[in-house]
C-alpha positions, 0 to 999 in steps of 0.5 A: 435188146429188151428194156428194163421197167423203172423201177417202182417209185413209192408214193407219199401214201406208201410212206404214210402207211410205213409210218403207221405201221412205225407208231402202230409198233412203238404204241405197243411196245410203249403199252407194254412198259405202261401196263408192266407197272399193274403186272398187265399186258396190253392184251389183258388190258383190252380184254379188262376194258371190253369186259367193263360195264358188261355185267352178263358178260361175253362168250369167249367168241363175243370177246375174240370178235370185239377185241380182234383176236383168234379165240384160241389166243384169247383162251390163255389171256383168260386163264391168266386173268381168272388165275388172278381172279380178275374174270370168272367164265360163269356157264350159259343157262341152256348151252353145256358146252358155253360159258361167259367171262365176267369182269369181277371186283378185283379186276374192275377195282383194278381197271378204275385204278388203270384207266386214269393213267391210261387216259392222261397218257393217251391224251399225252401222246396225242397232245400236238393235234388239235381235237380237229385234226385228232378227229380228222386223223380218226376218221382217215385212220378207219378208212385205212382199217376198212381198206385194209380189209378189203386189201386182204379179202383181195377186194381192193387190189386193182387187177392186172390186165392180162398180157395178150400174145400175138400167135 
């Protein structure tokens, strides 16, 4: 009679992780209603704030890159923030096929009327740690970020000893 492993038991760690993923999730959403109130998503948000202080500004690769976004995703955010004139590509001197976006007028008066609101509420959802645990929370949440990764290049999976069968 063969005998069934026990089941999986998941550690706190995994439930740690589901929480994250939790707040991950209601963070955005919550971001969603946030930025409705300029006619801004999230998405354009991070591509406004990277672009901010960048005066020759980034290729589209640059910005795909800082903001963690295939650049094929990126293309439509910029199309629809040049349409409101609040980027512009410009060409890159000695490359035909390259262009920069840069932040315009428009978009950084737009962005220093966004970021005030953006702060206090960042501040708002953080308000019960303390700045120690709020900088000890940031440390462990980028082991997670630098974990993950190594997760999903199957660098940080532990490997299965293979099963030997007796002839």
């Amino acid at each position: 009679m063969a005998v069934e492993p026990a089941p999986y038991q998941p550690s706190v760690r995994y439930a740690a992780v589901l929480r994250l993923l939790q707040a991950a999730d209601t963070l955005w959403s919550a971001s969603r209603d946030f930025f409705a109130r300029w006619d801004l998503s999230p998405s354009e948000f991070n591509v406004l704030n990277v672009l901010d202080g960048r005066e020759e500004g980034l290729s589209q690769t640059e910005l795909s890159r800082e903001l963690l976004m295939h650049r094929s995703n990126l293309t439509g955010l910029v199309d629809r923030l040049e349409q409101r004139r609040l980027v512009v590509r410009r060409d890159v001197a000695g490359d035909r096929r390259a262009y920069c976006v840069v932040l315009t007028a428009p978009g950084t008066a737009l962005l220093r009327r966004v970021l005030p609101h953006y702060h206090q509420a960042a501040e708002a959802v953080a308000a019960h740690l303390s700045p120690a645990r709020a900088t000890e929370l940031e440390r462990d949440l980028q082991g997670i970020v630098e974990n993950a990764r190594l997760v999903a290049a199957g660098e940080g999976e532990k490997k299965e000893k293979p099963i030997r069968r007796r002839p």
